[in-house]
C-alpha positions in Angstrom: -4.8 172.5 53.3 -7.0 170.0 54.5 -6.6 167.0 57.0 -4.6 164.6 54.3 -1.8 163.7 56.2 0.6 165.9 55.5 3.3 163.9 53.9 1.0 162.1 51.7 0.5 166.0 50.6 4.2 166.7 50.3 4.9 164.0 48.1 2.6 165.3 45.4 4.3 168.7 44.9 6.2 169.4 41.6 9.3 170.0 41.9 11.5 173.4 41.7 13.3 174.2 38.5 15.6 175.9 40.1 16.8 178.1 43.7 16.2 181.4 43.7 19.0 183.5 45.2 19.0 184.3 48.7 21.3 185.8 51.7 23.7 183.7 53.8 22.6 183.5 56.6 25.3 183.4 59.3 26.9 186.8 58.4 23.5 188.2 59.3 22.2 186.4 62.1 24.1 188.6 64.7 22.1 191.5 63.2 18.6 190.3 62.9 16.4 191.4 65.5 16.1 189.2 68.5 13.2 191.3 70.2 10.1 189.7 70.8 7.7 192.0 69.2 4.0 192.0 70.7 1.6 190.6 67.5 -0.4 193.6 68.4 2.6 195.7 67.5 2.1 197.0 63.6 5.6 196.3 62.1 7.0 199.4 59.9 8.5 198.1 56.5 9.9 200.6 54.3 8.8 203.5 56.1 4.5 201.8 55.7 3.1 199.5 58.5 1.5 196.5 58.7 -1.2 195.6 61.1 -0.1 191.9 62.6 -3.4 190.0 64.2 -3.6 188.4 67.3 -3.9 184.7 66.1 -2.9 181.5 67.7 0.7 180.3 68.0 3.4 175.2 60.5 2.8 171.2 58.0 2.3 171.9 55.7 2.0 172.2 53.4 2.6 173.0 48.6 6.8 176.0 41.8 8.3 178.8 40.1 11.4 180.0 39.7 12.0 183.2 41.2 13.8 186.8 41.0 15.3 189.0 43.3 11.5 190.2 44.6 8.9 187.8 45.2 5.2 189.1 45.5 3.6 189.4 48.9 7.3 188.5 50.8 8.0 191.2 53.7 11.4 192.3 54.2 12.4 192.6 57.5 14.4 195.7 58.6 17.5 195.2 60.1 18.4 198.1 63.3 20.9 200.0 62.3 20.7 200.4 59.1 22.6 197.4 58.0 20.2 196.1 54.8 17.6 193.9 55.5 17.2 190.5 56.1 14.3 187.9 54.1 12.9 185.8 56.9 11.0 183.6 54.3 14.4 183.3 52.0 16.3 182.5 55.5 13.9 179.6 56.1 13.9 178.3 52.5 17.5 178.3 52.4 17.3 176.3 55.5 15.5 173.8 54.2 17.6 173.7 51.4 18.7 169.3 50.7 21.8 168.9 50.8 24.2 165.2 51.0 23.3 163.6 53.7 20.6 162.3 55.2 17.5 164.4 56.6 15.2 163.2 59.2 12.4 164.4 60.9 9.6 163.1 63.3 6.0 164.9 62.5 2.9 164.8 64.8 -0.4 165.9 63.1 -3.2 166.9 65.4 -6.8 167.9 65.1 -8.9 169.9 66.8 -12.8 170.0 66.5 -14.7 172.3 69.4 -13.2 171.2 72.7 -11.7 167.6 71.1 -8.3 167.4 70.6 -7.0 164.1 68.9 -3.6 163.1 67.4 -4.6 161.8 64.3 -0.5 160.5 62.6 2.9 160.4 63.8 5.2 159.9 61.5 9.3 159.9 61.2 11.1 160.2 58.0 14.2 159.9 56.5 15.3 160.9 53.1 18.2 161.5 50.9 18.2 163.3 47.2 20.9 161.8 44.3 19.7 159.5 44.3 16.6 160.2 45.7 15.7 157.9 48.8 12.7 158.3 51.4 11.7 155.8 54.2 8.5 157.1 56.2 7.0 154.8 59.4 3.2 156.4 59.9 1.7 155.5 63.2 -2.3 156.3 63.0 -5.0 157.1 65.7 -5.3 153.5 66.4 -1.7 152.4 66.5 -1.6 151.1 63.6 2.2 150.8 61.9 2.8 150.8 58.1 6.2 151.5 56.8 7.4 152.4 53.2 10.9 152.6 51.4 11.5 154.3 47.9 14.3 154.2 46.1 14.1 155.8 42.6 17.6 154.4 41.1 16.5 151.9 40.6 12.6 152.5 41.0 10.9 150.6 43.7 8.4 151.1 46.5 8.2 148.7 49.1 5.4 148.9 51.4 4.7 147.1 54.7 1.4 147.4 57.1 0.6 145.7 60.4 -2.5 145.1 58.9 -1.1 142.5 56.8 2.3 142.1 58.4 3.4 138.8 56.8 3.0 140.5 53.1 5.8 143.7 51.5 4.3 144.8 48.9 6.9 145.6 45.8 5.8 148.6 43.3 7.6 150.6 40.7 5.1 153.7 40.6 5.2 155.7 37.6 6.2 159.4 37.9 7.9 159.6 41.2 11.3 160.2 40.5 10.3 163.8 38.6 7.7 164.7 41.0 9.4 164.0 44.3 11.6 165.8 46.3 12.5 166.9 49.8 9.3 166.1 52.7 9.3 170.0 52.7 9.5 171.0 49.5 5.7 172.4 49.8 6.9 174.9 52.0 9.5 175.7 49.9 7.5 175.9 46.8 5.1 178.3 49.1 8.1 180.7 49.1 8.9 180.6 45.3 5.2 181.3 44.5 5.8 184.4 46.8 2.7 183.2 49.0 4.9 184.1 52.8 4.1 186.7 54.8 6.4 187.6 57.8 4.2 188.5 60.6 6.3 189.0 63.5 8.2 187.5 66.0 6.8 185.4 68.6 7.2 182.5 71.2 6.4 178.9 70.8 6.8 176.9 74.2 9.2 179.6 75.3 11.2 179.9 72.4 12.0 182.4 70.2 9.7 182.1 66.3 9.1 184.1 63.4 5.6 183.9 62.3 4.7 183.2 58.8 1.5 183.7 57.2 0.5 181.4 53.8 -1.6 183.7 51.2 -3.0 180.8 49.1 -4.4 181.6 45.8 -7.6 180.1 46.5 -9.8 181.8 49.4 -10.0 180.6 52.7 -13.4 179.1 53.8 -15.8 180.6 55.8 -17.7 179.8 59.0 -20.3 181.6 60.4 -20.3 184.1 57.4 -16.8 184.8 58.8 -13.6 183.9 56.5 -11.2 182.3 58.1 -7.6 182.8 59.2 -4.8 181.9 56.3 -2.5 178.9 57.3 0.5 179.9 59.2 3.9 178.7 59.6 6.1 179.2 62.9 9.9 178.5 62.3 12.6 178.6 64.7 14.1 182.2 65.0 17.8 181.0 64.8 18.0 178.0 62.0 14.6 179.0 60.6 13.5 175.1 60.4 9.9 174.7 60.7 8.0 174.0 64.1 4.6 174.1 63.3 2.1 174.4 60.8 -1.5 175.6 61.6 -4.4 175.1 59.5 -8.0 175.9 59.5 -11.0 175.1 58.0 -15.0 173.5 58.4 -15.7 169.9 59.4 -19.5 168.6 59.2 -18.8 166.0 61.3 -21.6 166.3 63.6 -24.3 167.1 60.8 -23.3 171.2 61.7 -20.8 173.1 60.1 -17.6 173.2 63.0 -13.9 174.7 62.9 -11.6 172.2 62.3 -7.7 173.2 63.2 -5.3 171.1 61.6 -1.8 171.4 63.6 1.5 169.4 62.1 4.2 169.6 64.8 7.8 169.3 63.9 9.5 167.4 66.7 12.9 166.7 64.9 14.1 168.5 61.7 17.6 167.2 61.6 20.5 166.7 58.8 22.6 163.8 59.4 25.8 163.2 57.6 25.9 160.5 54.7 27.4 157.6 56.7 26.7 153.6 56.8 24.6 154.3 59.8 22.4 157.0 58.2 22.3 155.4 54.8 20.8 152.3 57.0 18.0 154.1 58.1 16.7 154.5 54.5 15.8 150.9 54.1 12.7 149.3 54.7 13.3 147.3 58.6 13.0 143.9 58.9 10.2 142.4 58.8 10.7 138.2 60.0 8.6 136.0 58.3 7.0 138.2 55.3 7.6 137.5 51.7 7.9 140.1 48.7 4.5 140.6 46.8 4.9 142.0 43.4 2.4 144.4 42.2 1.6 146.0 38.7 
């Protein structure tokens, strides 16, 4: 990943052919381990273990169908005996569209050496059959631009503060196949069996299971030094996403620098498909601007 913002990234990902079987996960929640295991702590899978890395505490951010197995998941052992329990199936389940409405409110930070800047905030709604998504992106400066698709029957509308009186009308070609939920990359991260489960951590004082993203590609290197894969924390009792954490090498001081890249996942909530809800999928009100058409 890279510092695109993050749902510009999203909205590129194919989507899945079709949902790979997983547990419910109510029946096993009372089961599942609630312990907070130390990351220095190797975890013992199948009788091996599995030396977890100190690292710091997602985004965001990429599909095959897949079997029972996945390559690269960990299963997580259940005490007592009881089966075990796929963290990474638990989290893709939970992310799993469904009727209504979803929205969610994203910050994306950055981090070069000491400087720590917020660099989008964005909050989202979107709906599948048909497929619906409004997104209001708020940049470093302040700047508001708002977009509304709506795919039956196709049409973008697009609205900036930098030209506030103008909504730009579109019908781009290829979204409605290649479009689905604002999380399908980390869905699609899953069904390409590229999850890790770490461990279980905290995140603010809350209980999280770690998840580490095994790209395909290597990670860069700094300093002759490769660095860490992306990870995903997600919360340890509905398995939504929290954060996503990034890294890789800026030059933007003329020297090669580590660059994090943090997307924070302040709301991750399914509403249920009312007038209200369906409301907040349509492009606001804008006084005063007229409807541009574009080719």
């Amino acid at each position: 990943m890279n510092d695109t913002p993050v749902i510009e990234r999203l909205r590129r990902v194919n989507p899945l052919p079709q949902e790979p079987d997983s547990p419910p996960i109510a029946p096993l929640l009372e089961r599942l381990d609630e312990s907070v295991r130390s990351l220095h702590e190797p975890l013992r899978i199948g009788g091996s273990t599995r030396g977890a890395r100190v690292r710091r505490p997602l985004a965001l951010a990429g599909a095959a169908a897949c079997g029972i197995a996945l390559g690269g998941l960990v299963l997580m052992a259940i005490p007592g005996g009881g089966g075990t329990f796929n963290v990474a199936a638990a989290m893709y389940r939970a992310l799993t569209p469904d009727a209504g409405v979803l929205q969610m409110t994203t910050i994306t930070e950055r981090t070069i050496g000491s400087q720590t800047a917020t660099t989008m905030h964005e909050q989202l709604w979107t709906a599948q059959k048909p497929r619906r998504m409004r997104i209001v992106m708020t940049d470093a400066e302040g700047e508001v631009s708002e977009s509304a698709l709506d795919t039956a029957p196709l049409k973008l509308l697009q609205w900036s503060q930098w030209q506030p009186d103008v909504i730009k009308q579109s019908a781009p070609g290829g979204v409605e196949t290649t479009e689905r939920s604002p999380v399908e990359a980390l869905r699609e991260l899953y069904a390409k069996g590229e999850l890790t489960v770490v461990g279980k951590t905290t995140l603010d004082g809350r209980a999280v299971w770690q998840l580490e993203v095994h790209p395909s590609a290597p990670t860069p290197t700094l300093n002759g030094q490769r660095l860490p894969n992306p990870e995903v924390l997600v919360d340890a009792s509905t398995f939504v996403p929290l954060e996503f954490v990034d890294e890789s090498v800026a030059n933007e001081h003329g020297t090669p620098e580590l660059l994090i890249s943090k997307v924070h996942y302040i709301e991750y909530q399914q509403l249920p498909t009312t007038p209200q809800s369906e409301a907040l999928l349509q492009l606001a009100e804008h006084p005063g601007a007229h409807v541009q058409n574009e080719e």
